[in-house]
C-alpha positions as MATLAB code, in Angstrom:
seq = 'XXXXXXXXXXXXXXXXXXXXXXXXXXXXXXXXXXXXXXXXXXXXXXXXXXXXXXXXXXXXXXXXXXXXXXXXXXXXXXXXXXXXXXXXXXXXXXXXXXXXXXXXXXXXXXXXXXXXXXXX';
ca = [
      61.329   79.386  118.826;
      62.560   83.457  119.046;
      60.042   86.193  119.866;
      61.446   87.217  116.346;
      59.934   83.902  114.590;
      56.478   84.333  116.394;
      55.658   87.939  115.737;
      56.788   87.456  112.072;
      54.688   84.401  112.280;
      51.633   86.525  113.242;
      52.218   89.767  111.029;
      52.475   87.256  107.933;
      49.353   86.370  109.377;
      47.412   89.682  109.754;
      49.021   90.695  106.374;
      47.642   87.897  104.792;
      44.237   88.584  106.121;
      44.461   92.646  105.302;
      45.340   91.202  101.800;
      42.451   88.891  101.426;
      40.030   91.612  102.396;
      41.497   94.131   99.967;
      41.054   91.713   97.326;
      37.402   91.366   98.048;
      36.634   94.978   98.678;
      38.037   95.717   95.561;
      35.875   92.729   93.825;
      39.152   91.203   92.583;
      38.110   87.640   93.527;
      34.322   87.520   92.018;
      35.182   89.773   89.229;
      38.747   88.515   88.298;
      39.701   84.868   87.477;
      42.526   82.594   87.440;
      44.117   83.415   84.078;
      44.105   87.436   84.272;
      45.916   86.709   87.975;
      48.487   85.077   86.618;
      49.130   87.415   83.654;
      49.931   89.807   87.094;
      52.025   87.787   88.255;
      53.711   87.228   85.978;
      53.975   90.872   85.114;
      55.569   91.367   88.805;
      57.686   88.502   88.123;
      59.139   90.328   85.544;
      59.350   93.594   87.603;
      61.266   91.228   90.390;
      63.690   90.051   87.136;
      64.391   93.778   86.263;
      65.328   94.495   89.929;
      67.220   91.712   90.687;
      69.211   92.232   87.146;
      69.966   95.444   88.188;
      70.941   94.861   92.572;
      68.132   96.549   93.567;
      65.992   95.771   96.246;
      63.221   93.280   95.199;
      61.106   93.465   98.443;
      58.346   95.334   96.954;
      58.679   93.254   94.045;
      57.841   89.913   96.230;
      55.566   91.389   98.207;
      53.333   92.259   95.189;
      53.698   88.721   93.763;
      52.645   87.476   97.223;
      49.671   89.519   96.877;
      48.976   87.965   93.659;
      49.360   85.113   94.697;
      46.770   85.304   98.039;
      44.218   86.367   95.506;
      44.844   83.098   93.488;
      44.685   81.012   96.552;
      41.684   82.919   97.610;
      39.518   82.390   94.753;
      40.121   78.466   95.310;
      39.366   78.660   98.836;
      42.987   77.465   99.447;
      45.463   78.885  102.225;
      48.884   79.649  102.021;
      49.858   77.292  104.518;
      48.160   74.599  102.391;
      49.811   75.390   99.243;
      53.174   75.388  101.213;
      52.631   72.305  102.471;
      52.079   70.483   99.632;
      55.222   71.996   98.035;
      57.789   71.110  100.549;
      56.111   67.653  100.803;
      57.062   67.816   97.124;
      60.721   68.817   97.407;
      61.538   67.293  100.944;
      62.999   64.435   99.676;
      64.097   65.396   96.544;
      68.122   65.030   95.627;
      70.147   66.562   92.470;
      73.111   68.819   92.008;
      73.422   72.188   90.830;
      73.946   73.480   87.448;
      75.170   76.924   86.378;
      73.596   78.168   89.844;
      70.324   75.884   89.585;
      68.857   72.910   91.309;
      68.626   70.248   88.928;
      66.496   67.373   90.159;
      67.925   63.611   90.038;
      65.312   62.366   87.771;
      65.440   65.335   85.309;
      67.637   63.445   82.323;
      71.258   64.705   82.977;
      74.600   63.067   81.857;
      75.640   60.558   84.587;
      77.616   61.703   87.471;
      79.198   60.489   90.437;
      76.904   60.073   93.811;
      79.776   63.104   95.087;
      77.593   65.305   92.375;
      74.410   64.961   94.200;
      73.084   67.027   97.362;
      71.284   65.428   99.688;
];
């Protein structure tokens, strides 16, 4: 692996930690819940919509739902890597074709196709 991969590796670490702390300094993991963290996100969600919409640059935009979502996975005592983990076990095997620029899954219920129209 790069030098590039391993200090990314370890500043999405240390970020990740800086982020936790903030969270709980600012009592936004005792004195928020679940429900009002996702209304965030989903309010950045819709800032990272706008952005993309208009070509502009959405970094800020997925960093803040990143920091939503840390505070979500904090207050369940989960980690990211978890969480990751159980979504590409998830997808890893999982075939379909695109559609109008989006994954559709195999078992979603789409006309039939030839095997050529699925991605492996």
């Amino acid at each position: 692996m790069t030098p590039q991969y391993w200090q990314e590796n370890g500043d999405l670490v240390m970020y990740t930690e800086k982020i936790k702390q903030w969270h709980h300094d600012r009592n936004l993991i005792a004195g928020s819940d679940d429900k009002s963290q996702f209304a965030k996100l989903i309010q950045e969600a819709g800032e990272l919509s706008d952005n993309i919409c208009k070509g502009r640059d959405v970094r800020d935009d997925i960093g803040d739902m990143m920091v939503v979502l840390i505070n979500i996975a904090e207050r369940n005592k989960l980690t990211l890597t978890e969480c990751l983990e159980v979504a590409y076990n998830d997808i890893k095997d999982r075939r379909g074709r695109m559609v109008d620029g989006v994954f559709v899954k195999e078992s979603d219920d789409l006309p039939p196709l030839s095997r050529e129209d699925f991605i492996e």
